[in-house]
N, C-alpha and C positions, 0 to 999 in steps of 0.2 A: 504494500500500500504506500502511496505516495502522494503527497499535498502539493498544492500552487499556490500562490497570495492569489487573489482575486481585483478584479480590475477596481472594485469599487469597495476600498479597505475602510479600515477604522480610524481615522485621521491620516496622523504621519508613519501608520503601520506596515510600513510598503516591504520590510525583508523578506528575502528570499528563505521559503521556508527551512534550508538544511543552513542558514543564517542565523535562526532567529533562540533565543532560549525561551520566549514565550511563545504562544499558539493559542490565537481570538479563534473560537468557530460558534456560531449562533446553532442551535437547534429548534427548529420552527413547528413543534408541537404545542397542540394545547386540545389533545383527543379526550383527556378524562376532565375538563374544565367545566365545575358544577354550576357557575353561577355567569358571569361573563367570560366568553370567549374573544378573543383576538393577539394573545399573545406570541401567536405564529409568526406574527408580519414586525416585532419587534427590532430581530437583529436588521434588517434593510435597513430602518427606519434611523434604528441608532448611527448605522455607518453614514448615511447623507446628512444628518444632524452635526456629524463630529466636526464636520469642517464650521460650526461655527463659537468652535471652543478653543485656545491656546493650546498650542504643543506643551508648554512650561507650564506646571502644578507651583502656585509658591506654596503649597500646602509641603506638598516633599521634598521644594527644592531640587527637582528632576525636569526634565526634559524627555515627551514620547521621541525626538526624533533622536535620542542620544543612546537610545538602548534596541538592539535588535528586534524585532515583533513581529511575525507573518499573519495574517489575516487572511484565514485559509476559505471566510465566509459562510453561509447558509449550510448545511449536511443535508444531503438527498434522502429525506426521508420519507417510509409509504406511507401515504395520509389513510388514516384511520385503522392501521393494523399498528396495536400499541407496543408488545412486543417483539414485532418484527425492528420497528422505530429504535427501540432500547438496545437493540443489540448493534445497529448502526453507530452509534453513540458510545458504546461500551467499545467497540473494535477500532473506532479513529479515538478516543481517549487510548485504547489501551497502547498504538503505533506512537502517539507522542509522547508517552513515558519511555517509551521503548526505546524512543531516539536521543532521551535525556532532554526534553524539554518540559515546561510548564504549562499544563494546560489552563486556559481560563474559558471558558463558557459562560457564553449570552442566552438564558433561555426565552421564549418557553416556557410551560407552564413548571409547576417546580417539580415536577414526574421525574425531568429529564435532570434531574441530577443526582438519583439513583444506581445508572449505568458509569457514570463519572466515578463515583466515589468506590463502586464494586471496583472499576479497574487501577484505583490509585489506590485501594488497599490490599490490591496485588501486588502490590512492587512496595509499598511500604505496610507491613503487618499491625503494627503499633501506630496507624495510623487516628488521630482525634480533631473532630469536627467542630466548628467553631458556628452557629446556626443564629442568623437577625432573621424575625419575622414578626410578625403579627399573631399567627396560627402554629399553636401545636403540632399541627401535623402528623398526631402519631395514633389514630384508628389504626386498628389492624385493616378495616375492611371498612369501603364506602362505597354506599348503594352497590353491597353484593361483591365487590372486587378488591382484590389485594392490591392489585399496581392503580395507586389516586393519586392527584396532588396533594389529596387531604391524610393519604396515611406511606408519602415520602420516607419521612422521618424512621418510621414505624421498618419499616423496609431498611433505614440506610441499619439504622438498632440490628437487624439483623444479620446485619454484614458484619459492625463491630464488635457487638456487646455492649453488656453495662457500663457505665462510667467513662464512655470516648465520647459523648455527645454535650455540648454546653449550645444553652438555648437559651435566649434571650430576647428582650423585648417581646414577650407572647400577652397577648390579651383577650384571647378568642378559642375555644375549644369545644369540646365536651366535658363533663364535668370527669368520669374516666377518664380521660386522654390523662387530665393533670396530677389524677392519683395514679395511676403507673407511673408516670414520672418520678413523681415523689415521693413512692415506692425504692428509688433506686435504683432506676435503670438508664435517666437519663438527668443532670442537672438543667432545672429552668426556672430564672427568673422572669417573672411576671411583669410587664408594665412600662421597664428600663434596663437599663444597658449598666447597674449596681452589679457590682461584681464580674465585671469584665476587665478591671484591672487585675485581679487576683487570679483569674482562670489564666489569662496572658504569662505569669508567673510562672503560677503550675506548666501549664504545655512547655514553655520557654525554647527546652530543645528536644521535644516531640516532631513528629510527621504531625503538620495538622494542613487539615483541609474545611477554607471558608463558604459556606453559603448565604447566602442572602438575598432575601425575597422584599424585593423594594416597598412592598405593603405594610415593613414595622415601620414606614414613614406613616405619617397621620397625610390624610386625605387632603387636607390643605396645602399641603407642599406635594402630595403625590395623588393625584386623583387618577390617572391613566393606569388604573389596575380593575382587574375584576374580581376579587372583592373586598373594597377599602372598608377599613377598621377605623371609628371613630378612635381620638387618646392616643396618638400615637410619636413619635419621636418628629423633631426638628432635625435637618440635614447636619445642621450645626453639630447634635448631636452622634451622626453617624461620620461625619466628620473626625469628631475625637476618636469615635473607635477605630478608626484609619489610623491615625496617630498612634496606638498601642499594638494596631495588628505591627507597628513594626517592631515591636521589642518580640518577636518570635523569630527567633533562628533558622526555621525550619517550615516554610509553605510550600507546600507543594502542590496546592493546586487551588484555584478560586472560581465559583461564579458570582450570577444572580441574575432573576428571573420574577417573572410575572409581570411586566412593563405589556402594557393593553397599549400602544398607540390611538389608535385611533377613539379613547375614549375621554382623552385631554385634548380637542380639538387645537389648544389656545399651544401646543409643541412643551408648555412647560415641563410636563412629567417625562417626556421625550430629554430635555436637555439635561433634569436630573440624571437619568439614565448616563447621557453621555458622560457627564461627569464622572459617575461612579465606576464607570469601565475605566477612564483615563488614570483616575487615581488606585486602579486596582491591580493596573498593568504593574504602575511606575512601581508597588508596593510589589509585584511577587519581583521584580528583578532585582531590586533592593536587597 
């Protein structure tokens, strides 16, 4: 298997992919999407937005065009067969481990980072997840199925085990979800991003791999999702947790998902997005 940048990249992400030690690729699902769909049309959307953001972060004091990045684009996925989808997804995640690169993934509803996290806790065993959301995520089963975006989580649990998972910002669940949790099988704070300097700690010099489901933003800074959670964090706020994902030694791989375009007509939730990819590239090559 083998990639190409694509004509129509993610800013200044133009390297040549056997260049680059990161690898952007969008997965354009959103087949188990309970409430609104359109999180398919995300990754485009992000890449024609990018160009109207600065290469230079002063948040990191980095530069996109100073670090190598292929932008290998959209994955040809079959629409509507879910795990045939996952396994497309699990097999080019598992070739850019392979080749000693980082992978970052654009979702998509948050399904598709299931097959990401199965292939990157191939290659690193003691691998621990680092999770921004709004939603628990962790049903076993919704409406009858095991692969949801609503029981992700529940799924990656059973890749790792107990105590690899720290979850954060959740406001929204079943009242189950939070007691298996709090059982011991997965750490989560409720409401904020309280104690994510001390998990940062703990992992320190762990494999860990970040997700984030742009919805633990509150509706007013991120409406372009389907389905926003009143209460929920200021950028500002995911901001700082930028700032501490860099005291970890050791990432090996990032998304984030659930950005609905076309449900923030006005591009804001769109620019967020861009953002968040820019500062999340600068941050895995860091």
């Amino acid at each position: 298997m083998s990639f190409k940048k694509v004509d129509l990249s993610f800013q200044s992400c133009k390297s040549e992919y056997d260049d680059a030690s990161v690898v952007i690729y969008s997965c354009p699902m959103d087949a188990t999407t309970s409430y609104r769909p359109g999180t398919r049309f995300a990754g485009n959307a992000i890449r024609v937005d990018s160009f109207g953001i600065e290469w230079y972060s002063p948040y990191r004091e980095m530069s996109l065009k100073d670090y190598p990045t292929c932008d290998i684009g959209d994955l040809d996925l079959p629409i509507g067969a879910v795990e045939d989808a996952l396994e497309v997804i699990y097999d080019t995640t598992k070739q850019i481990l392979k080749d000693n690169k980082k992978p970052m993934m654009v979702g998509g509803e948050h399904l598709v980072t299931l097959p990401v996290v199965k292939a990157v806790a191939e290659k690193y065993p003691d691998l621990h997840m680092i999770h921004l959301d709004a939603h628990t995520d962790l049903r076993d089963e919704f409406f009858g199925r095991k692969l949801s975006h609503a029981t992700v989580l529940r799924r990656c649990f059973d890749v790792l085990g107990p105590g690899r998972i720290y979850q954060f910002g959740i406001r929204s669940g079943d009242k189950h979800e939070f007691d298996w949790a709090a059982s011991g099988n997965t750490f989560l704070r409720k409401f904020d991003f309280e104690g994510l300097a001390e998990t940062i700690q703990k992992l320190k010099d762990k494999p860990v791999y970040i997700t984030i489901d742009l919805d633990v933003l509150d509706p007013g800074v991120f409406p372009g999702t389907g389905t926003p959670e009143p209460g929920g964090m200021q950028y500002k706020d995911l901001l700082k947790a930028f700032d501490l994902f860099e005291g970890l030694n050791n990432i090996v791989g990032a998304d984030f998902v659930e950005l609905n375009p076309y449900l923030d007509p006005s591009g804001a939730s769109t620019a967020v997005a861009v953002k968040t990819l820019r500062e999340m590239v600068l941050i895995l090559h860091k």
